[in-house]
N, C-alpha and C positions, 0 to 999 in steps of 0.2 A: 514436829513443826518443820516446815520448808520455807526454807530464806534463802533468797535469792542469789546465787553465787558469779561473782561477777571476774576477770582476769587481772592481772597486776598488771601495772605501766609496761613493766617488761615487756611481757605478754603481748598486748595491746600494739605496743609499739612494733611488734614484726612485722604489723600494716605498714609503715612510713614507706615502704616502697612505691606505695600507691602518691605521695606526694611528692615528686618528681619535681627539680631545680632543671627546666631545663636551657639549652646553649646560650650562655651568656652572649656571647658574638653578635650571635643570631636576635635575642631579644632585646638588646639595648644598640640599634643603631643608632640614636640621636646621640650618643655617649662620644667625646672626646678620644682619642685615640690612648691617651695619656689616663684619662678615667678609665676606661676601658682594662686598662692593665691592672688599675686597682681595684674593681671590681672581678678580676679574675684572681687574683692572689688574695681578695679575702673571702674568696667562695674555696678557693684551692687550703687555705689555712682553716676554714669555716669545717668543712669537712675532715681533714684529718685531725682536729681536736674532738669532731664528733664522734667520728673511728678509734679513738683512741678513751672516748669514754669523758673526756674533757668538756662536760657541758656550760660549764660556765663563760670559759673563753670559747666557745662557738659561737655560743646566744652574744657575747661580745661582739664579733664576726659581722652573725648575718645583722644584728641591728645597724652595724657599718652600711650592709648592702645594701637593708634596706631607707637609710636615709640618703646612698646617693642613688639609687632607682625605687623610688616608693611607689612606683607603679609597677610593680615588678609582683603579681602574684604569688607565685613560687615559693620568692623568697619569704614572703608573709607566712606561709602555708609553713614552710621548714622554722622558720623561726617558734611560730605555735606550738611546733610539735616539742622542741625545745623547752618551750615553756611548759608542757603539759609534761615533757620526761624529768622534771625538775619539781613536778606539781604544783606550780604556779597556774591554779585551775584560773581563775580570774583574769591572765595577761593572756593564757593559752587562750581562751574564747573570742576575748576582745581581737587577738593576733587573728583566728580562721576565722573571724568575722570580716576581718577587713581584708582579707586570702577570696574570700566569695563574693564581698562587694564587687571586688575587680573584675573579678575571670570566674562567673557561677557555673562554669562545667566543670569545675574542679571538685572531684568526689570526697577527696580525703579531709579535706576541714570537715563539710559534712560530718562525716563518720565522726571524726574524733569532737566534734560538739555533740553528735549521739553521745559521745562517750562521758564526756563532761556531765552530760543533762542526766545520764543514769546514776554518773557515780553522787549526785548532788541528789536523788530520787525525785526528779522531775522526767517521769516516764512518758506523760506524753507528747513531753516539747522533746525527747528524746528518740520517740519513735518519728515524728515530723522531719527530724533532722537527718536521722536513718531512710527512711521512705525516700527524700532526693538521691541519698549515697548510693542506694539500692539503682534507683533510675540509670544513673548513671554507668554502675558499677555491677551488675546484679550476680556478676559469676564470681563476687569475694566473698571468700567465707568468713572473715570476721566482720561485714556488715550484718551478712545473714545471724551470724552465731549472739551481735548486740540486738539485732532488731528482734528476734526471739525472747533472748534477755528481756526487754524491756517492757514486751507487750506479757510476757509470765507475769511482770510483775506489777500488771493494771489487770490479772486476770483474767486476760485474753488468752484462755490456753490451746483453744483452736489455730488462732495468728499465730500464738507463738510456735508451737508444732508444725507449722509448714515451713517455719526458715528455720526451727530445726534440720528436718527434713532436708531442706535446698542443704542446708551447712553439712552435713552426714555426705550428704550426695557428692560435694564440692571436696571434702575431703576424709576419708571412711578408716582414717586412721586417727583421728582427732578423738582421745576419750571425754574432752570436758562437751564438746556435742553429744556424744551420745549419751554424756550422762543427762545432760541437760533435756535432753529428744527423752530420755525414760521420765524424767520429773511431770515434762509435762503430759505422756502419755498418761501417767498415773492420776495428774488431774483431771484429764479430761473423763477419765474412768469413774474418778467421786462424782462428779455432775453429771454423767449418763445412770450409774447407780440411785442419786440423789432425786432425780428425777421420779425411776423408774418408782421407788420407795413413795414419793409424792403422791404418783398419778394411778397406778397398780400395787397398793398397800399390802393386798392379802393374796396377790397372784402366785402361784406357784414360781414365776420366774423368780420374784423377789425372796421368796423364801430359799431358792437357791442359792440366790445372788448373793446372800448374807451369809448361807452356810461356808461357800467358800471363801469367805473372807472371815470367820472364823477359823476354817481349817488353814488359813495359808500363816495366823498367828498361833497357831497350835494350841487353840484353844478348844478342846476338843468336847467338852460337856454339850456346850453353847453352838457349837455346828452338830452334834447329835442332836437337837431340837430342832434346829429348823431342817437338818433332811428327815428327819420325822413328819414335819408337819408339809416338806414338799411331796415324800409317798404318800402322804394320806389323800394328795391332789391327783397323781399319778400312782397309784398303784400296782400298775402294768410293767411298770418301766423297772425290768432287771438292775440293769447299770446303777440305777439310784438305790437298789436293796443293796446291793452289794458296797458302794459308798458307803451308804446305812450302816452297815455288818461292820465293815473296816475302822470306820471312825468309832463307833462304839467300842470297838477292840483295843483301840487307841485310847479312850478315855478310863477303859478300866486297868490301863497301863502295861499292856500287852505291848511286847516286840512283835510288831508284825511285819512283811513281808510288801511295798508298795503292790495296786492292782495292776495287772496285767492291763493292755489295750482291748476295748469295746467296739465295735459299733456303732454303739450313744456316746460313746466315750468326747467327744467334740460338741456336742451338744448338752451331755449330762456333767462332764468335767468341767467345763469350761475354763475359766484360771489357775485350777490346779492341776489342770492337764500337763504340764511341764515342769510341773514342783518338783516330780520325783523321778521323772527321767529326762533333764533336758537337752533339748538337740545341740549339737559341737560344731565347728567346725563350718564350715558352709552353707551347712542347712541351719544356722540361725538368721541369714541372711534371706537365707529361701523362705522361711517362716516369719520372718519380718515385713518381708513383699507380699506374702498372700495374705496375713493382717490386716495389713494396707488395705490392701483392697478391697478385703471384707468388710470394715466398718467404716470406708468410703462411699460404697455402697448402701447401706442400713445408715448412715448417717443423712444422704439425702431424701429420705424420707421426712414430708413435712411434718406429718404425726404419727412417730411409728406406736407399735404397736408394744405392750410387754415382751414378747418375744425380742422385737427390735432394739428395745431399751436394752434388756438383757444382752444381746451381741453385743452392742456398743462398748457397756460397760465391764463387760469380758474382755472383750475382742481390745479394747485400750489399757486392761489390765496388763494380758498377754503383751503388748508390746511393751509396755514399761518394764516386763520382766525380762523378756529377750535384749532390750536395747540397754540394759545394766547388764545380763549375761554376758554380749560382745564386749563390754569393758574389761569385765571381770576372766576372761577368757583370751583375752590379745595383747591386756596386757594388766598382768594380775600383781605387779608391784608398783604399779600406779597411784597415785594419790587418789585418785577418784575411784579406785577398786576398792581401796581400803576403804573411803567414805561411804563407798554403800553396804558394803560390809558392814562397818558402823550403826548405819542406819538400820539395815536388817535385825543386827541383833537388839536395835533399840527398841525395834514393833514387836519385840519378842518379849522385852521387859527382862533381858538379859546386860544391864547397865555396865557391869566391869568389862566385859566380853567386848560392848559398845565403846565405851572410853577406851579400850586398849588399839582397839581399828582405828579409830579415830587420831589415836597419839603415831600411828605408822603414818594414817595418811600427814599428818604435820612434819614427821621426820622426813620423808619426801618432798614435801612442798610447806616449808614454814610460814609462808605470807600466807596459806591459803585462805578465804573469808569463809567464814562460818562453821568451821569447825571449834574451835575454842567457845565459841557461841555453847553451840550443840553438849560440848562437853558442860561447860557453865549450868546449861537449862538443865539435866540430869541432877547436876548437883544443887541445883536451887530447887528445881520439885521435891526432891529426897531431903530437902534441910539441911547439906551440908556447904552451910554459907558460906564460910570461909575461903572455902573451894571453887565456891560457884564465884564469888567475889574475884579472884582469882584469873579465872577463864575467864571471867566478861570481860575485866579489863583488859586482858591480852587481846580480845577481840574489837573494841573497840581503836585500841594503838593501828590494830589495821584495817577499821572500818570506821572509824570514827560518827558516820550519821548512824549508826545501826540501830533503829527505836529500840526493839525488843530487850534487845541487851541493857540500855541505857533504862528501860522500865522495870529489868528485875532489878538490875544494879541498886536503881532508886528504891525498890519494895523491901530492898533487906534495909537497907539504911532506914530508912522508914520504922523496920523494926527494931530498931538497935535503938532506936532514940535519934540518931542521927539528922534532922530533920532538917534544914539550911542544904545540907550534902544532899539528899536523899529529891528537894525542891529543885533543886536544881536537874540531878538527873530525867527526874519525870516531867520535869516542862521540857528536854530535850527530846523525849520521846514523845511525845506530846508535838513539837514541833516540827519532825523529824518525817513523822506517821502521824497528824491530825485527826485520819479515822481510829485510832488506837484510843477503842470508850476505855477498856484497861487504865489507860494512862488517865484521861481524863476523869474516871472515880477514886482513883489515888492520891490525885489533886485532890478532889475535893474533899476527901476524908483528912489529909496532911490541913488545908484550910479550915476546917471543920473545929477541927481539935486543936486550932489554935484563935479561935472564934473571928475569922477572916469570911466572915458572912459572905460578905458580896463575892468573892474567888470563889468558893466551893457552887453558891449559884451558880456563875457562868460556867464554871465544869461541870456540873448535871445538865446544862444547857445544851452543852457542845456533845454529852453524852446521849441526851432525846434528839437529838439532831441525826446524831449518827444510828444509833439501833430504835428507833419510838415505842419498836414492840416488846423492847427489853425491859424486864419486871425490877431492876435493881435501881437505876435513876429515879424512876417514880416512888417507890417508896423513901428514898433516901429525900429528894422535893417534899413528901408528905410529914418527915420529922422536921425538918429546919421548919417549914412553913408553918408548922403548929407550934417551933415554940419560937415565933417569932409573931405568934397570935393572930396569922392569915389564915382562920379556920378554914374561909370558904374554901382557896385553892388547895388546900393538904386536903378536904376531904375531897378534890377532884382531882389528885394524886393519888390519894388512897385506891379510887375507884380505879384509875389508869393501870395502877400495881396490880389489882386482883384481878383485870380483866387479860392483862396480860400471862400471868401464874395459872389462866384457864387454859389461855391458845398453848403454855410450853405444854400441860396436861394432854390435850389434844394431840400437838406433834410427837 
């Protein structure tokens, strides 16, 4: 699972340069000579309690300034930021709202109400707010690096990939960009796959396409069938026996030797062309650029072709591997080296290995979000609740809107009996994440089984709302309805469930 990882106030906050108090002199001419002086000595005291880490008597300060210049943008904009470094999301917003009433060429409220609207998961009044800052500001990398953020996480992994991209560019030593630039590279890879799988089912490319995404989990039986059944399409083609040969040597548990380089090897490899030997040094950089441009290319195609599908969803695997390799390679005791480590060994189904990467990247970076998550969901798939209970709550202490966590939290409670506790968690998630049908069949089995007829309704409600084609609301409609003695609609329930249980057959 990929959740959206977003920076700490800290973090955040090394933008404030861009919110600029400037010459008081200069912008309060109408001022008193006498006020004058006091509005200099509380910007002079305003600042070095902010220097000094003292935010409470700053935010003292500039509320001084700005009740004796309330037209004084600036000080709006610095006092927000106050408010937002203290988490006072609600004064921080209302403060750069009234920062851009005044003087709207100012970028940095902007930004930091992006910032507010993300961390509240209103992405796309977040992006709206990033789009002016960008206008205004387009060579910052922490607009670029929230505006990516935000659109990742409305699924826009196209958008968000290009101000990746701008933020890499902006600054190429930054590992939370490139991890973020690999996240989304690797989505855009399942929806060119996804597609490809869709529209060319039985095509040789797709039988590739899956082979190596077996072999790159080392699941080695399961990639011996589909390059079986891609030679059976190609037969000619050496480079795929030889795949063929390897992986099968690999499945019958043979130490073997990775292959040598092809000829096909770029077209027959494809994403696993770098598994086992990857490039160092400069040339990941080099091979990152030509990437680029290869599935720039094969991207503007209006209907490509299987072939084209297949590069896409290659050609975006490859960078999601290379733009984690640069992390893992520049700088290999980083928090985010360690999390994709992590992560790696978790598509492995190697959990300890996963939790121990995981626990370096926290020793590095203890606030980080979504790590305690990640640890929690291992331990709550596997049953060991206590543990997962554990991590979630750690993770919401620093994520506090987090659905996911807030829906397993509630699903173990749920099992324990706990049910008051456990209601509550899942209307958070529920609240949190609306489209989250999870949450909303949880609800309605917790209402269910406490004969709250009319709740568990409107939660299969909100759950046909969100997925229609999904088999599991319809049948659950088709039991309450029936013993609630509405035959007619449980048996056009019933109907809805089996028709749906045909199309998952189908897919």
């Amino acid at each position: 699972m990929i959740v959206l990882q977003k920076r700490s106030h800290g973090e955040v906050c090394c933008y404030s340069a861009i919110v600029l108090f400037i010459c008081l002199a200069a912008d309060a001419p109408a001022l008193a000579p006498s006020r004058q002086d006091v509005l200099a000595q509380l910007y002079k005291e305003a600042r070095e309690a902010q220097q000094a880490g003292d935010y409470k008597t700053a935010t003292q300060k500039y509320e001084g300034i700005v009740k004796l210049q309330p037209e004084m943008a600036e000080a709006h904009a610095n006092l927000g930021l106050l408010y937002y470094q203290q988490g006072h999301a609600e004064q921080a917003a209302e403060t750069f709202k009234k920062a851009i009433q005044l003087k709207p060429s100012l970028a940095g409220p902007y930004f930091f109400l992006g910032v507010l609207s993300a961390n509240a998961r209103r992405y796309e009044e977040a992006s709206r707010y990033l789009e002016i800052a960008e206008a205004q500001d387009p060579s910052n990398f922490a607009i670029q690096l929230y505006s990516g953020i935000s659109h990742y996480a409305r699924s826009r992994y196209l958008e968000a990939t290009r101000h990746f991209e701008k933020a890499v560019a902006i600054d190429a030593a930054d590992p939370d960009a490139f991890y973020h630039l690999s996240k989304s590279y690797g989505q855009l890879s399942k929806q060119s796959f996804d597609r490809l799988h869709k529209t060319y089912r039985d095509s040789f490319y797709t039988d590739l396409a899956r082979a190596h995404f077996y072999e790159s989990e080392q699941n080695w039986e399961a990639a011996k069938e589909d390059y079986s059944r891609a030679l059976d399409k190609r037969p000619e083609s050496g480079r795929l026996q030889q795949r063929l040969r390897w992986v099968t040597q690999k499945a019958s548990g043979l130490v073997v030797p990775a292959l040598e380089g092809s000829p096909e090897g770029d077209a027959i490899d494809g994403s696993v062309r770098f598994l086992y030997a990857p490039p160092t040094g400069g040339k990941i950089k080099e091979e990152i650029q030509r990437y680029q441009n290869l599935v720039g290319a094969w991207g503007s195609e209006k209907d490509p072709s299987a072939e084209k599908l297949y590069g896409l969803a290659e050609g975006y695997q490859i960078l999601s591997f290379l733009a984690s390799l640069w992390v893992s390679e520049t700088d290999p005791d980083s928090h985010r080296s360690h999390q994709l480590k992590g992560q790696y060994f978790e598509t492995l189904g190697k959990d300890e290995q996963a939790i121990r990467e995981y626990r370096r990247a926290l020793a590095v970076k203890p606030d980080l979000q979504s790590v305690h998550f990640a640890i929690g969901n291992l331990y709550w798939t596997r049953n060991r609740l206590e543990e997962a209970l554990a991590e979630l709550g750690a993770e919401i202490k620093l994520d506090p809107n987090q659905p996911q966590a807030h829906y397993e939290i509630g699903d173990t409670l749920h099992g324990q009996g706990k049910y008051a506790a456990a209601e509550e968690q899942l209307r958070k998630a529920a609240r949190f994440d609306p489209s989250m049908i999870e949450a909303h069949l949880a609800l309605e089995r917790l209402y269910s089984h406490r004969g709250q007829v009319t709740k568990a309704l409107y939660h299969l409600g909100k759950a046909v709302e969100i997925a229609p084609e999904d088999a599991t609301p319809h049948y659950r409609l088709s039991v309450i309805y029936r013993k609630l003695g509405r035959i007619q609609e449980a048996e056009k329930e019933m109907q809805l469930f089996e028709k749906a249980k045909t199309q998952e057959k189908r897919r």
